[in-house]
N, C-alpha and C positions, 0 to 999 in steps of 0.2 A: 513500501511507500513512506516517506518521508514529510506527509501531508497527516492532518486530522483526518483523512477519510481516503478511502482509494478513490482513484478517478473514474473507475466504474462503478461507483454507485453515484455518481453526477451522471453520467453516461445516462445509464439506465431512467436516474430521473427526468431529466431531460425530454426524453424518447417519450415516456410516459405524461409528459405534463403537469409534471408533478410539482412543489417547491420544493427545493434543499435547506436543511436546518440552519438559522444564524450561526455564524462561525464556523461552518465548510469551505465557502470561496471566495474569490475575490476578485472585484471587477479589474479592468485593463488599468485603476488609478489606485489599484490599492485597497480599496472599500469595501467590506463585508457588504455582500449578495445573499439574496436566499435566491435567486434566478440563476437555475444549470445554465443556463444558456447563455445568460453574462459571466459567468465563473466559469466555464471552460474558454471564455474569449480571453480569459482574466488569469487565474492559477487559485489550484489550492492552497485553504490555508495551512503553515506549517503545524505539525504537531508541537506539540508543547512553546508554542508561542513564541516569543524571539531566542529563549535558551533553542528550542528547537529548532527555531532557521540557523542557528549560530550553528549546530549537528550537519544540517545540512549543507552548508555551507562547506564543513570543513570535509565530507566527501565528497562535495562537487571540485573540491582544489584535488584532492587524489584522485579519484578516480578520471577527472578527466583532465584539469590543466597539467596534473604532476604524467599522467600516463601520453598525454598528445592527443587525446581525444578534442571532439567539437566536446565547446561548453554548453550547459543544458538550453540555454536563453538563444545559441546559433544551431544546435542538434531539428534534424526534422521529426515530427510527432509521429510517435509509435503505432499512433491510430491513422489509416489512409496512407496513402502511396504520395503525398504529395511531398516534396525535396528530394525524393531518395532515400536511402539507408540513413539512419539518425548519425551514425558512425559516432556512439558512445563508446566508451573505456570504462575498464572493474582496476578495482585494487583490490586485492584482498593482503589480508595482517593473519597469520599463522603462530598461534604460538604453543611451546609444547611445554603441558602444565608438571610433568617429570621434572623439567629445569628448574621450576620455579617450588610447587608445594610435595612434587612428589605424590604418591598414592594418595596422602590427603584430599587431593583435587577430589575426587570423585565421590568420598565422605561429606566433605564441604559443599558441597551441588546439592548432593542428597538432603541435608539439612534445609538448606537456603530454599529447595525448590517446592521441600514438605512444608516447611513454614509457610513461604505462600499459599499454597494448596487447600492448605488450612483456613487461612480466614474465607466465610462467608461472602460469597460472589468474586473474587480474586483468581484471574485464570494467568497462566502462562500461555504466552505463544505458543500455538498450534493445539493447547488443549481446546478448544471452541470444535476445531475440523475436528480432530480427533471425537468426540462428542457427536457432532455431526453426522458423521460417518458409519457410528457404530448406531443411531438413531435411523438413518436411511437405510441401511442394512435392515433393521426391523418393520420400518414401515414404508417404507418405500419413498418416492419422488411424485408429489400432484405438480402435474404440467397442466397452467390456461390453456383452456382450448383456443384463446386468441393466437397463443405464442405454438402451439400445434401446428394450425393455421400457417403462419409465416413462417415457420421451417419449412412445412411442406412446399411452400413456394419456391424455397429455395432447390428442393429437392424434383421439381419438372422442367 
């Protein structure tokens, strides 16, 4: 996600009633919202602010106007059956670090990814699940018996 937040946890709040934190979303004119329900009528805000919409931006031109795809703004939403298929495009960028640093690459990561590692509260993507994972392994998952409830609905 290319937003300050996933869109499922607007989702989620939403459902629940909840507010969403200032500078999540944003109404249909642009306006920070703490209301899911006008921010999903509206859009996320981008991560890192307009450097971040400038990111986003430059893989909305790859991935969809450079490959033929719908643009995100004419694509139909991923959530509901409503348009049809969104009929999005990937790009992806391959590169092989033998060409460039050579077996250093893999020295150089190791450094770079210890030294983050290292400062206090500082995670790398996917260490959070990782974390997660090895903690629900041990203790397992508490399920609301509200949300019990509405699975099993779904499941008669």
């Amino acid at each position: 996600s290319a937003s300050v937040v996933a869109k499922s946890e607007i989702i989620m709040r939403a459902r629940e009633g909840d507010s969403i934190p200032e500078g999540w979303g944003l109404d249909a004119e642009g306006q920070t919202t703490t209301d899911p329900e006008i921010a999903l009528k509206g859009s996320m805000a981008p991560s890192g602010g307009y450097k971040g919409f400038g990111t986003g931006l430059l893989v909305e031109v790859m991935a969809a106007a450079l490959s033929g795809a719908m643009l995100g703004l004419q694509a139909s939403p991923f959530s509901g059956t409503a348009g049809g298929p969104p009929r999005t495009g990937q790009c992806f960028l391959a590169f092989d670090p033998n060409a460039y640093s050579g077996a250093e690459f893999a020295e150089r990561i190791t450094i770079l990814t210890e030294a983050i590692q290292s400062q206090e509260g500082a995670r790398l993507p996917g260490d959070r699940r990782k974390e997660n994972r090895q903690r629900i392994e041990i203790e397992g998952v508490e399920v609301e018996k509200s949300l019990i409830k509405r699975i099993q609905t779904f499941c008669t």
